[in-house]
Each structure stands twice: as structure tokens, then as C-alpha cells.
ROVOKOL-273342 format. One record per residue: residue in three letters; residue number from 1; y, z, x of N, C-alpha, C in turn; chain. Coordinates in pm, 1 decimal, m for minus. Atoms other than C-alpha are relative to their C-alpha. Example, Ala and Ser with C-alpha at 12.3 -4.5 7.8 and 13.67 -1.06 7.14 Angstrom:
2
{residuo=ALA&num=1&nY=m119.0&nZ=0.0&nX=89.0&caY=m450.0&caZ=780.0&caX=1230.0&cY=120.0&cZ=0.0&cX=90.0&cadena=A}
{residuo=SER&num=2&nY=m119.0&nZ=m6.0&nX=m82.0&caY=m106.0&caZ=714.0&caX=1367.0&cY=109.0&cZ=73.0&cX=m77.0&cadena=A}
REM end
This chain:
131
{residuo=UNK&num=1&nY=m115.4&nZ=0.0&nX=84.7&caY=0.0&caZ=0.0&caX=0.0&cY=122.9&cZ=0.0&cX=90.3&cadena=A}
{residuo=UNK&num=2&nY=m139.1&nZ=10.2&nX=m33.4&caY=334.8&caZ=m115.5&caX=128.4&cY=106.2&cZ=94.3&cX=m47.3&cadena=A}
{residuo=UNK&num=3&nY=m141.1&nZ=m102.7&nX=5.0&caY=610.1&caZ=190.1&caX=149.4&cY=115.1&cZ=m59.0&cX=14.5&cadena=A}
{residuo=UNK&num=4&nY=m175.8&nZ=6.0&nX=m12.7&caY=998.2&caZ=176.1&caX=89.4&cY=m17.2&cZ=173.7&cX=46.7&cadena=A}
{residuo=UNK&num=5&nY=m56.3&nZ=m125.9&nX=m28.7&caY=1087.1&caZ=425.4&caX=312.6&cY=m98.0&cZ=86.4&cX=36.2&cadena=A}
{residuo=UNK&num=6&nY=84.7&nZ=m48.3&nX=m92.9&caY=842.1&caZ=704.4&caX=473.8&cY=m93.3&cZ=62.0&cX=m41.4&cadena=A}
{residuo=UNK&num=7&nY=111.4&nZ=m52.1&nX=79.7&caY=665.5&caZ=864.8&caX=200.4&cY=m63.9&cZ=m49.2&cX=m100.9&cadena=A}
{residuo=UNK&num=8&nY=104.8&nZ=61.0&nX=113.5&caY=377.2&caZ=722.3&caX=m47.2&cY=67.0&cZ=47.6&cX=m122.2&cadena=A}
{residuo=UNK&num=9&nY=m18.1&nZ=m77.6&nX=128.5&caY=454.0&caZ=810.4&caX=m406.7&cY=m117.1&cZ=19.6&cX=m69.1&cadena=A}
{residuo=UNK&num=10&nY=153.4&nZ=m29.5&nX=44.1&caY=188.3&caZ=1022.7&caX=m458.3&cY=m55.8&cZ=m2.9&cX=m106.7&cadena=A}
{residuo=UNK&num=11&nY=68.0&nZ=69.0&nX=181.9&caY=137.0&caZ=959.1&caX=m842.1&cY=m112.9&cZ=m86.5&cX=36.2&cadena=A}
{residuo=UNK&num=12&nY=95.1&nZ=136.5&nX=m57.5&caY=23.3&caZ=588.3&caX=m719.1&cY=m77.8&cZ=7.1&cX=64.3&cadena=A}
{residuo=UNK&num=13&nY=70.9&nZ=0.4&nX=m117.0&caY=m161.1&caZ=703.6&caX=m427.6&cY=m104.0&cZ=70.8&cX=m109.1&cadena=A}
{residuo=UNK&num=14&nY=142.9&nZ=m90.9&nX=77.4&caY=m361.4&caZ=971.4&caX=m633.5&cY=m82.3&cZ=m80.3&cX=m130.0&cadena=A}
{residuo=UNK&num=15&nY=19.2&nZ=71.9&nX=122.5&caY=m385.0&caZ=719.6&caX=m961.0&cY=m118.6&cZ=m90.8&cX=76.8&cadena=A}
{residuo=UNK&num=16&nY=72.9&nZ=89.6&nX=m88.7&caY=m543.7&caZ=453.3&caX=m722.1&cY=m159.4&cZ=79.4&cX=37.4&cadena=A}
{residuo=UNK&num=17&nY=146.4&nZ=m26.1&nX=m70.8&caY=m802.6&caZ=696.7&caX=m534.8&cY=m30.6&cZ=37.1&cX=m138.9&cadena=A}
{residuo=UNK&num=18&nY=95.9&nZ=m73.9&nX=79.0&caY=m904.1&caZ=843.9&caX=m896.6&cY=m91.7&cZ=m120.1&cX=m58.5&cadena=A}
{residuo=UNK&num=19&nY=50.5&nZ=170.6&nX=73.6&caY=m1007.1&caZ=437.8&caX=m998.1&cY=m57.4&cZ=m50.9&cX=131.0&cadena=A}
{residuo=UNK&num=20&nY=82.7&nZ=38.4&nX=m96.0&caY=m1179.5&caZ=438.5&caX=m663.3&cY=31.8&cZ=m81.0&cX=128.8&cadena=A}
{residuo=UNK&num=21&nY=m33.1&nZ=59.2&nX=m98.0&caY=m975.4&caZ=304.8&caX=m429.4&cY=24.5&cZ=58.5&cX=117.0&cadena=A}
{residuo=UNK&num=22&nY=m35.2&nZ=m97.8&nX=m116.0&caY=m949.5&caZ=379.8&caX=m41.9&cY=161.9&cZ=m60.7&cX=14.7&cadena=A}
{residuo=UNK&num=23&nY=m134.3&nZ=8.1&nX=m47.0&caY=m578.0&caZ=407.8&caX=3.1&cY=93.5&cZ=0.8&cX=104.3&cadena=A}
{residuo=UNK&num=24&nY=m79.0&nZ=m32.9&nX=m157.5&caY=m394.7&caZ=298.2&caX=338.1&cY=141.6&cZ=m43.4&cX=6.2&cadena=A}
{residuo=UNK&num=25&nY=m180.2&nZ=50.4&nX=37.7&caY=m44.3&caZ=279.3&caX=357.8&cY=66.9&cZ=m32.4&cX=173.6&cadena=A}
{residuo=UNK&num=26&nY=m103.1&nZ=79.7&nX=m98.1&caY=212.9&caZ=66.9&caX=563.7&cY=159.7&cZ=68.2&cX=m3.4&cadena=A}
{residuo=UNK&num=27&nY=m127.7&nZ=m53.4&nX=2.1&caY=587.2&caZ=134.3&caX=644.1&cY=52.0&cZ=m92.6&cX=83.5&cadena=A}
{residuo=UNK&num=28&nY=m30.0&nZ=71.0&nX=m81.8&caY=708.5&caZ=m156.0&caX=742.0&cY=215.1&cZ=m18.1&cX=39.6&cadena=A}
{residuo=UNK&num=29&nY=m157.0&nZ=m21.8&nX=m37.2&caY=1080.8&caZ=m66.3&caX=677.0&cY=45.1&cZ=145.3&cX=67.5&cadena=A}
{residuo=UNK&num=30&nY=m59.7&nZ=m117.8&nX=m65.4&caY=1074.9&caZ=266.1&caX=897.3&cY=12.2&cZ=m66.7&cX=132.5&cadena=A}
{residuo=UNK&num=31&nY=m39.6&nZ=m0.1&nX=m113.1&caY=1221.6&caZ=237.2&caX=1269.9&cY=m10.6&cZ=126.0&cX=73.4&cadena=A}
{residuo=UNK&num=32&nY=6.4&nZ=m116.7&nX=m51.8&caY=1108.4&caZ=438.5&caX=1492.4&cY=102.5&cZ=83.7&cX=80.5&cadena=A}
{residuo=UNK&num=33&nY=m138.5&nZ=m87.9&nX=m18.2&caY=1379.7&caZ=711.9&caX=1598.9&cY=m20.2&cZ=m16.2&cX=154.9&cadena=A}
{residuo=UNK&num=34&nY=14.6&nZ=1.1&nX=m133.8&caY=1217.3&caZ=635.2&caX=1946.1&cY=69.5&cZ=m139.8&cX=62.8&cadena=A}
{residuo=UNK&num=35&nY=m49.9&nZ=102.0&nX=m34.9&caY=1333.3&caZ=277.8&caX=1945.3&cY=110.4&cZ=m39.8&cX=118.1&cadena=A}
{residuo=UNK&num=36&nY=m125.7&nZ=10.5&nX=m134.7&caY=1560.3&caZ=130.6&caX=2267.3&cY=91.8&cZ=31.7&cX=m61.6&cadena=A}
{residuo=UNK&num=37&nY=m112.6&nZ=m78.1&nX=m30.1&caY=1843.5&caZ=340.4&caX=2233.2&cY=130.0&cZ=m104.4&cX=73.2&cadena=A}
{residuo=UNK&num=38&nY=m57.5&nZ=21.2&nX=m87.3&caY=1989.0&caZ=147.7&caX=2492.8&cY=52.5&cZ=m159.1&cX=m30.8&cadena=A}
{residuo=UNK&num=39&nY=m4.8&nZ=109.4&nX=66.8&caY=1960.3&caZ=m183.5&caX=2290.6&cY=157.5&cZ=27.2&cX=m143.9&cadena=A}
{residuo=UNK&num=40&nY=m52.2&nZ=m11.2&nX=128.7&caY=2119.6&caZ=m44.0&caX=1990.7&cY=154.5&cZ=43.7&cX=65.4&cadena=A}
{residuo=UNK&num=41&nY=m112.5&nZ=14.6&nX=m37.8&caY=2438.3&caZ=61.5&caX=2187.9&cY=63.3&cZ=m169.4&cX=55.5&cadena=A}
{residuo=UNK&num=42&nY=m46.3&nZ=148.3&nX=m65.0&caY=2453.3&caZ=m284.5&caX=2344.6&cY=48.0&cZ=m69.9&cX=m165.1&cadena=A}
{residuo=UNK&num=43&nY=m27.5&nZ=76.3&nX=89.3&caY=2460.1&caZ=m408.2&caX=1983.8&cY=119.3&cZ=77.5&cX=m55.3&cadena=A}
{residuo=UNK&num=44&nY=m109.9&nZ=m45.6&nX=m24.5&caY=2717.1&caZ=m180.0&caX=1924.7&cY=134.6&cZ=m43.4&cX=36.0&cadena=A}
{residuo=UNK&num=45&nY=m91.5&nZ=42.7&nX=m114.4&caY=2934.1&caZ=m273.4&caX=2206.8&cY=28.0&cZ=m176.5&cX=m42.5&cadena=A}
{residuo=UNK&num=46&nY=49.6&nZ=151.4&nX=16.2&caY=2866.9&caZ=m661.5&caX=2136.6&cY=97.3&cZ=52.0&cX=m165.3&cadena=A}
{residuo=UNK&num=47&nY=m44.3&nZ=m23.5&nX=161.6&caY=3023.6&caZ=m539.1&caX=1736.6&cY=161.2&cZ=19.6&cX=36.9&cadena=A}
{residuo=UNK&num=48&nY=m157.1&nZ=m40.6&nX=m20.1&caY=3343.4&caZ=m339.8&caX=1899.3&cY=39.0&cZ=m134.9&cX=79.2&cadena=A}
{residuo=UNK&num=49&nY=m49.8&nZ=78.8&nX=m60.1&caY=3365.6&caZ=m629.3&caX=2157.9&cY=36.2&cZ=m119.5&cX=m77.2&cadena=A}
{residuo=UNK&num=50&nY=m10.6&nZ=160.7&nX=88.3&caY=3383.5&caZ=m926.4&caX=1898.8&cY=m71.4&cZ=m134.0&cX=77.4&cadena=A}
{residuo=UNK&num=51&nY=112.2&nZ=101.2&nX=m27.4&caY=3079.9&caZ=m1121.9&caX=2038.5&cY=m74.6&cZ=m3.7&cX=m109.8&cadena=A}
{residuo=UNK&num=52&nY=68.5&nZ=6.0&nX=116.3&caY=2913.8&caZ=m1080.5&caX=1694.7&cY=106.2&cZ=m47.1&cX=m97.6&cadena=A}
{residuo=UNK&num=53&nY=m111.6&nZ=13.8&nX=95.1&caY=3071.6&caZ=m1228.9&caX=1398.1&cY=m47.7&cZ=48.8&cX=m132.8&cadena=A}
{residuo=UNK&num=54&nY=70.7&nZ=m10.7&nX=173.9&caY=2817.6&caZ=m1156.9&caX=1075.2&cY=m144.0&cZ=116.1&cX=85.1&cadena=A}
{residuo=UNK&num=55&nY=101.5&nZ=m62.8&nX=m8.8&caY=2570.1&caZ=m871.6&caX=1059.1&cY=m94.4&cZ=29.1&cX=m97.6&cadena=A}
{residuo=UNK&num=56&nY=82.2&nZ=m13.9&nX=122.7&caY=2286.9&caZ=m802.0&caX=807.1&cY=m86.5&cZ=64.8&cX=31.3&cadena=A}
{residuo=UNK&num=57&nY=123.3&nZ=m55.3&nX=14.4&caY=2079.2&caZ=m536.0&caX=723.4&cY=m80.6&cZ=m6.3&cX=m152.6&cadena=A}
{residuo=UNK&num=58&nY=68.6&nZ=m11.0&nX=74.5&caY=1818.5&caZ=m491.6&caX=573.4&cY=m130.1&cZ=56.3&cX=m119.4&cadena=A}
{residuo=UNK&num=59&nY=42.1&nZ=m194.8&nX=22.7&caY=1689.8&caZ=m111.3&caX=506.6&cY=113.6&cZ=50.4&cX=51.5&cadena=A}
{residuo=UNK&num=60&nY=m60.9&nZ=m94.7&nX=19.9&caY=1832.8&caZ=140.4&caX=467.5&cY=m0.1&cZ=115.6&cX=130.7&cadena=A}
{residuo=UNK&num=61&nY=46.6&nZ=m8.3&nX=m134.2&caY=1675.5&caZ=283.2&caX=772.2&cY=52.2&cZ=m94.8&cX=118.5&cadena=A}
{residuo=UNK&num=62&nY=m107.6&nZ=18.5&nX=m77.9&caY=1847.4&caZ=52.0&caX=966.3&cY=174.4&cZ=31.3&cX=50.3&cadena=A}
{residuo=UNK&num=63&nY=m133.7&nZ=m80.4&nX=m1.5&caY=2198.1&caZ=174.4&caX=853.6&cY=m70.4&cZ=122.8&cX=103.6&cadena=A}
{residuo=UNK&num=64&nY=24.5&nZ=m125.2&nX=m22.8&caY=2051.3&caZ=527.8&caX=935.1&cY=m14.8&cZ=m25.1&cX=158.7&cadena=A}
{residuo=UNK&num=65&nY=m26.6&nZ=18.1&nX=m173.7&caY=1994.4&caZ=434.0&caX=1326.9&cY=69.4&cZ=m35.5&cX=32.8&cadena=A}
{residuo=UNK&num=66&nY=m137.8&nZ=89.7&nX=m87.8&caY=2228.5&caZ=222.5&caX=1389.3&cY=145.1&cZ=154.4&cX=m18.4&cadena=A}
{residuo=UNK&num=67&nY=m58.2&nZ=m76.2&nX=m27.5&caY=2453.2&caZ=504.0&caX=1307.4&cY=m8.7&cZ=155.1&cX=98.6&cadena=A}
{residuo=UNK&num=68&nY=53.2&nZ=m111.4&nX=m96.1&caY=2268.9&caZ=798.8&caX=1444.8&cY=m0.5&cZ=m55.3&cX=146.1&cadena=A}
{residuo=UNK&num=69&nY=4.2&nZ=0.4&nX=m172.7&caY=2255.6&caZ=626.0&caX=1779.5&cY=161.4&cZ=20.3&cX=52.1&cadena=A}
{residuo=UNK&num=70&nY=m180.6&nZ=m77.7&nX=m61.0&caY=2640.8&caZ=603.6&caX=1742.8&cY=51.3&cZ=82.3&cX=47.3&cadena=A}
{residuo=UNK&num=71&nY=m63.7&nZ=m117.9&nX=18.9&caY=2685.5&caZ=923.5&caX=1668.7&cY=m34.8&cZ=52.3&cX=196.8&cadena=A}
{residuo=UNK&num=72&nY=15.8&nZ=m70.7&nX=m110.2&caY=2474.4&caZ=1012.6&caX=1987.4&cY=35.1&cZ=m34.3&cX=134.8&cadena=A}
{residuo=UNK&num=73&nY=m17.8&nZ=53.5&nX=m83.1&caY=2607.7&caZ=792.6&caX=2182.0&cY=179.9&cZ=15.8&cX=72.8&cadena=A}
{residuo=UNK&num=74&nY=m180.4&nZ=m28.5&nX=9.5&caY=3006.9&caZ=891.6&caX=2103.3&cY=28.4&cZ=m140.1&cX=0.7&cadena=A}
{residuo=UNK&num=75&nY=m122.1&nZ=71.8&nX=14.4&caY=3081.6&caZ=566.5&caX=2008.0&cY=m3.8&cZ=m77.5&cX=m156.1&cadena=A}
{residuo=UNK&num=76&nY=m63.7&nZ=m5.2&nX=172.3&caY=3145.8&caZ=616.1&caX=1619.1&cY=149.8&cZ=m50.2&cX=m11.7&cadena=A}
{residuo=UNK&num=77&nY=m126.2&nZ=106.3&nX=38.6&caY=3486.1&caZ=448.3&caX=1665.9&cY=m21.8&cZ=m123.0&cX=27.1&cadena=A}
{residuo=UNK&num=78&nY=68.4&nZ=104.7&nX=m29.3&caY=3326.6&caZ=174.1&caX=1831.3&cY=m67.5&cZ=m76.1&cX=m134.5&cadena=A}
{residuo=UNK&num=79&nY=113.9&nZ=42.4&nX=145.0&caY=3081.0&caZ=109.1&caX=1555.2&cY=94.4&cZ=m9.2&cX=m127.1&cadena=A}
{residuo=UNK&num=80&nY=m111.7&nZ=15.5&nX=53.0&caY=3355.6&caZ=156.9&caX=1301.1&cY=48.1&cZ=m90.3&cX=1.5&cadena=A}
{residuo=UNK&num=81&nY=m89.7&nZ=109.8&nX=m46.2&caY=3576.8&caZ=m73.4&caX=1448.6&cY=m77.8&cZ=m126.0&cX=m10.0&cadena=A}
{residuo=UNK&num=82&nY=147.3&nZ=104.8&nX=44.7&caY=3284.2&caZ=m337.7&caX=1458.9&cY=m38.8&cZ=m76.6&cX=m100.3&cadena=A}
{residuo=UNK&num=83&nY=55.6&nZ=53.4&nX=126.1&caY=3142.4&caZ=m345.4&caX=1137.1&cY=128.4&cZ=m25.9&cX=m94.5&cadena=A}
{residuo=UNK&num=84&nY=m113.1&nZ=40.2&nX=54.2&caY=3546.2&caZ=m360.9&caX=1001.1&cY=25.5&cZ=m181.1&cX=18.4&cadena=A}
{residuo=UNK&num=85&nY=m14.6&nZ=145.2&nX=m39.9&caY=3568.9&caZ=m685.0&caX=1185.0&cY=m93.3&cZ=m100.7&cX=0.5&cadena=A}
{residuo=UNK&num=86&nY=109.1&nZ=84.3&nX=67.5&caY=3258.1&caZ=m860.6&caX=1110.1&cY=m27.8&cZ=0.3&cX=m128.3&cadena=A}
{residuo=UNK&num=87&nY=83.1&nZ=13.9&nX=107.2&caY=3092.3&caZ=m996.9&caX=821.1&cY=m138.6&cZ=64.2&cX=m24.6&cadena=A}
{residuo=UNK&num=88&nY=83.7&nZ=m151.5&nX=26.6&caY=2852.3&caZ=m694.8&caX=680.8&cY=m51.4&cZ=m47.1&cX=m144.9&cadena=A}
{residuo=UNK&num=89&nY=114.3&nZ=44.5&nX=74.7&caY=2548.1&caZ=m853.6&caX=485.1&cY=m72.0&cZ=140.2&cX=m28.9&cadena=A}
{residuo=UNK&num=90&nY=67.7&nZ=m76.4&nX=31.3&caY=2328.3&caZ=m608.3&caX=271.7&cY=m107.6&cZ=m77.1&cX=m110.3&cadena=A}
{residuo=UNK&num=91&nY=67.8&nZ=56.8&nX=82.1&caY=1998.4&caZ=m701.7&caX=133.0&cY=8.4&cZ=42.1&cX=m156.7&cadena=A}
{residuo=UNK&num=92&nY=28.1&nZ=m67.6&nX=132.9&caY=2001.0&caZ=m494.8&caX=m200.9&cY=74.1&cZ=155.9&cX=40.9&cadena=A}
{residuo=UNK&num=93&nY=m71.9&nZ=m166.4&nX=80.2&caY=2142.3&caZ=m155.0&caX=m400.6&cY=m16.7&cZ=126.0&cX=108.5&cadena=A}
{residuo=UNK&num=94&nY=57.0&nZ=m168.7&nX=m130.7&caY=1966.3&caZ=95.9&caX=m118.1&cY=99.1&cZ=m39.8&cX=79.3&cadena=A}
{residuo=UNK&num=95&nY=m62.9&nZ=39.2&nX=m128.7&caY=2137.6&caZ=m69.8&caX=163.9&cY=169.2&cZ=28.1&cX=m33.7&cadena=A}
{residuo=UNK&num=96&nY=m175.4&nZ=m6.4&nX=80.3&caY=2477.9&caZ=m111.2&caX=m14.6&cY=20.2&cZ=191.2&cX=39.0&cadena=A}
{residuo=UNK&num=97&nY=m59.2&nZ=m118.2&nX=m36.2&caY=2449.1&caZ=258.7&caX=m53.8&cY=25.3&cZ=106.4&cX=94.1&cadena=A}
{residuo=UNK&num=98&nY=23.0&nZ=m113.3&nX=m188.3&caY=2375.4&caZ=357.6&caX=302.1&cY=93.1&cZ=m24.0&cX=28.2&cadena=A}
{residuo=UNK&num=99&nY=m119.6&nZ=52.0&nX=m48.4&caY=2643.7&caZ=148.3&caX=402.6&cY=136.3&cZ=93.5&cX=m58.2&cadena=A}
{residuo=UNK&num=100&nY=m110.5&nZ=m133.6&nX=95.1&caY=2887.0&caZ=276.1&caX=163.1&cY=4.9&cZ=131.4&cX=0.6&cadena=A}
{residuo=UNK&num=101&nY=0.4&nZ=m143.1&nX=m70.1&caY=2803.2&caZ=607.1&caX=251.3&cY=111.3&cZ=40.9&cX=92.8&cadena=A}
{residuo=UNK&num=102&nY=m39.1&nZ=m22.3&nX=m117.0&caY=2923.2&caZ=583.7&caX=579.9&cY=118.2&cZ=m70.9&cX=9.3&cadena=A}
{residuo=UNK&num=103&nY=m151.6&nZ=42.5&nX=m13.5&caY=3250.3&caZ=407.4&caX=485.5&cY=9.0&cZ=m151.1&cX=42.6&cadena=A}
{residuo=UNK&num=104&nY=12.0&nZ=94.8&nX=m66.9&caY=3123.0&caZ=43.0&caX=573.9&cY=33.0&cZ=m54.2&cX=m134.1&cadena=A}
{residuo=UNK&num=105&nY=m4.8&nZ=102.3&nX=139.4&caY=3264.0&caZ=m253.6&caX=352.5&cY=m71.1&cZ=m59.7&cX=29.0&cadena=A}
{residuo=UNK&num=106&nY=55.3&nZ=62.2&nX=20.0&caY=3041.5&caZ=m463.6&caX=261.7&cY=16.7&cZ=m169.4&cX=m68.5&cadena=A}
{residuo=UNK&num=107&nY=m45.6&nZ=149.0&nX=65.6&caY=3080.5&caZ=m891.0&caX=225.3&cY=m90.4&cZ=m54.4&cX=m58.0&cadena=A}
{residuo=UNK&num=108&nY=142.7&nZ=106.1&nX=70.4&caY=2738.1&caZ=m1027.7&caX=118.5&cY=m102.5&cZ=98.7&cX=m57.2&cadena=A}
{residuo=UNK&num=109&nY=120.5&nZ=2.0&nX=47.6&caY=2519.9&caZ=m912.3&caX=m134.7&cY=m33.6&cZ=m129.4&cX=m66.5&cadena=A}
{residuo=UNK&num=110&nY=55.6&nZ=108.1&nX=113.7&caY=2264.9&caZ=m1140.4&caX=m280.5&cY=m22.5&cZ=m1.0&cX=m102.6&cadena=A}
{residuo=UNK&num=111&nY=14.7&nZ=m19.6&nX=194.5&caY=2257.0&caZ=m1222.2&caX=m665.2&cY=m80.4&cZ=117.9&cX=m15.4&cadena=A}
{residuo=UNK&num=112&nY=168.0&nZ=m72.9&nX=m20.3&caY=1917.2&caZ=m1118.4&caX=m647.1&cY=m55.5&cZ=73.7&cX=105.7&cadena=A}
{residuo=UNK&num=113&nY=26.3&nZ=m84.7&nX=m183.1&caY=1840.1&caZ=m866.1&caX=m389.1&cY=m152.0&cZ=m0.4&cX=63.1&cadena=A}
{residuo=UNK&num=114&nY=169.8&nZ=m8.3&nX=17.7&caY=1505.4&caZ=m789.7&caX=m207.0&cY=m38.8&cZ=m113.7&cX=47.8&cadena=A}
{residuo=UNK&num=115&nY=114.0&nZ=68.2&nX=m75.4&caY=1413.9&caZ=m1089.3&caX=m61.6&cY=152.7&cZ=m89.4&cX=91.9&cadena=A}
{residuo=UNK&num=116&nY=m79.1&nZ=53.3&nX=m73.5&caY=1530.9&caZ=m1232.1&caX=265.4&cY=75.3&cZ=m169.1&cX=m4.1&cadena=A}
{residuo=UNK&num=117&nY=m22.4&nZ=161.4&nX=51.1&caY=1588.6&caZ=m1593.4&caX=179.2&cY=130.9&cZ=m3.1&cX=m63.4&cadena=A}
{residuo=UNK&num=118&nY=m122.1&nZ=m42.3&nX=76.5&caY=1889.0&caZ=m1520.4&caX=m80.5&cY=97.4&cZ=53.5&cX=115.5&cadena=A}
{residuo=UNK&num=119&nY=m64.5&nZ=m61.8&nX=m70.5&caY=2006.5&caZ=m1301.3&caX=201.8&cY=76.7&cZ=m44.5&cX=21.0&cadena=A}
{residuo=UNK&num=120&nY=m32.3&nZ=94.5&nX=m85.5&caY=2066.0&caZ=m1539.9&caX=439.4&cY=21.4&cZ=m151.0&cX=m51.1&cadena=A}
{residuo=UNK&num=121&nY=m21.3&nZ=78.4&nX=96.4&caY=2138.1&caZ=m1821.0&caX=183.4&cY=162.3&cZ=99.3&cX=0.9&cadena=A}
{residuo=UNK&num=122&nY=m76.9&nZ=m72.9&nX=38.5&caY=2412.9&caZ=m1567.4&caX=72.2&cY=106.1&cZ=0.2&cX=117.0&cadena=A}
{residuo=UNK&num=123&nY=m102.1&nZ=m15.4&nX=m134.8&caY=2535.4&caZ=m1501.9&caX=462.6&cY=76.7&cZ=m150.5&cX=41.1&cadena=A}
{residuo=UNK&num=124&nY=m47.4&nZ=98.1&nX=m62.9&caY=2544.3&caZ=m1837.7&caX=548.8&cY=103.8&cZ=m73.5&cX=m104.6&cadena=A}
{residuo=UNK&num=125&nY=m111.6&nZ=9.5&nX=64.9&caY=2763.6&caZ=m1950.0&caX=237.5&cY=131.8&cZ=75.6&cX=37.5&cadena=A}
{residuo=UNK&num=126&nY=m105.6&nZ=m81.8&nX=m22.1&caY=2967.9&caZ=m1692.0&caX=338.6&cY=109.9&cZ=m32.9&cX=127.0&cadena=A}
{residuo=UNK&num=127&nY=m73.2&nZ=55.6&nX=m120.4&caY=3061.3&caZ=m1801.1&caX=628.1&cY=38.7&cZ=m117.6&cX=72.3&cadena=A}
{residuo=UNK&num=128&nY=m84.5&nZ=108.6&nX=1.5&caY=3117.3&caZ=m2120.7&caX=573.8&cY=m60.4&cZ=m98.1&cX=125.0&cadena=A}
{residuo=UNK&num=129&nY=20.7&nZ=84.7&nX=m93.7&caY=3052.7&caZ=m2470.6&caX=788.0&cY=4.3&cZ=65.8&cX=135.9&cadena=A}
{residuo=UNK&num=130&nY=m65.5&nZ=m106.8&nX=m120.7&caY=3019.1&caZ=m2358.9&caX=1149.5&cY=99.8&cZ=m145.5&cX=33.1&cadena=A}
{residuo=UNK&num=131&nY=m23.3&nZ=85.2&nX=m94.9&caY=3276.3&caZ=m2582.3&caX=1331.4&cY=0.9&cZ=m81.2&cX=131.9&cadena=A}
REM end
């Protein structure tokens, strides 16, 4: 069973094994908190520097690192400054609200959220012919 996010909803999980099923679960939208560190400031830096022009996530869990590394990194004005000046794609309603949380505007949602295709359909309208 494919997870949003880090825990099963054990209803489903228990409903499933009582109808006989062996139940193994995935998490394919968690990031591990161990992840390069050292990457995620570079992307950072690359955001405050204006070498990026459009960004898109796509969990909610991504907001959540990308800021926590900020934070640990001291460069929450950086990151700030960044995502102000780029184009700030969100796949769907979760993401929106991570973002928005943390004070990020947001330029691209898709009609239809939830699947990457629209996304990036969505981004690339957005931003128009490249020249």
C-alpha cells in the first residue's frame, strides 16, 4: 500500500489483513531527514543567487526539508528571498498548505492536482515561450 506521508491509516491496514491480506507499505513521498544536506543548501544558494527561475514541489515533505535545512543552515533569508523571486509550482491542496505556512507565494497550481503531468503542463504555460 502506497502512503501519503509516514504513517499507514490503520483502519485500511487492519480492514485489509482481516480479508486476508499481507500488508506492505511504501512511502514514496517521505525524504529522508538524512538526505545531502549539502545539496539542499546549494539549491538554496542557486534560489537566493537567481540561477533558478521556476521551482516545483511536490510533497509536502519536501517543503518541510527544504526549510528545515534552512533553518539549520542560517540561511532562512536566503531561502526567503529565493522562493520570492522565482516561480513557486505546487502539485495540490497539501503542498499549497506547507508552502503557505511558511509565508511562500505560490504561482502554479494545477486545475487538477495530484498528478505530475498537469504540473508541469501548468509550469510550463506559466512561463511562457522560452526565448
Amino acid at each position: 500500500m502506497q502512503l501519503y506521508g509516514e504513517e499507514p491509516n490503520r483502519p485500511l491496514v487492519e480492514c485489509l489483513e482481516r480479508a486476508g491480506a499481507l500488508v506492505r507499505t511504501v512511502a514514496p513521498y517521505i525524504y529522508a531527514s538524512g538526505s545531502d544536506q549539502a545539496a539542499v543548501v546549494a539549491l538554496i544558494d542557486a534560489l537566493a543567487g537567481g540561477r533558478i527561475d521556476a521551482i516545483a514541489f511536490t510533497s509536502a515533505s519536501q517543503v518541510d526539508r527544504l526549510f528545515a535545512v534552512a533553518g539549520e543552515a542560517k540561511r532562512e533569508a536566503e531561502l526567503g528571498a529565493g522562493l520570492a523571486r522565482v516561480c513557486v509550482a505546487a502539485i495540490g491542496p497539501i503542498v499549497v498548505e506547507a508552502l503557505g505556512a511558511r509565508g511562500t507565494r505560490i504561482d502554479v497550481v494545477p486545475e487538477k492536482g495530484f498528478v505530475m503531468r498537469r504540473l508541469v503542463n501548468a509550469l510550463v504555460e506559466s512561463l511562457g515561450p522560452l526565448a
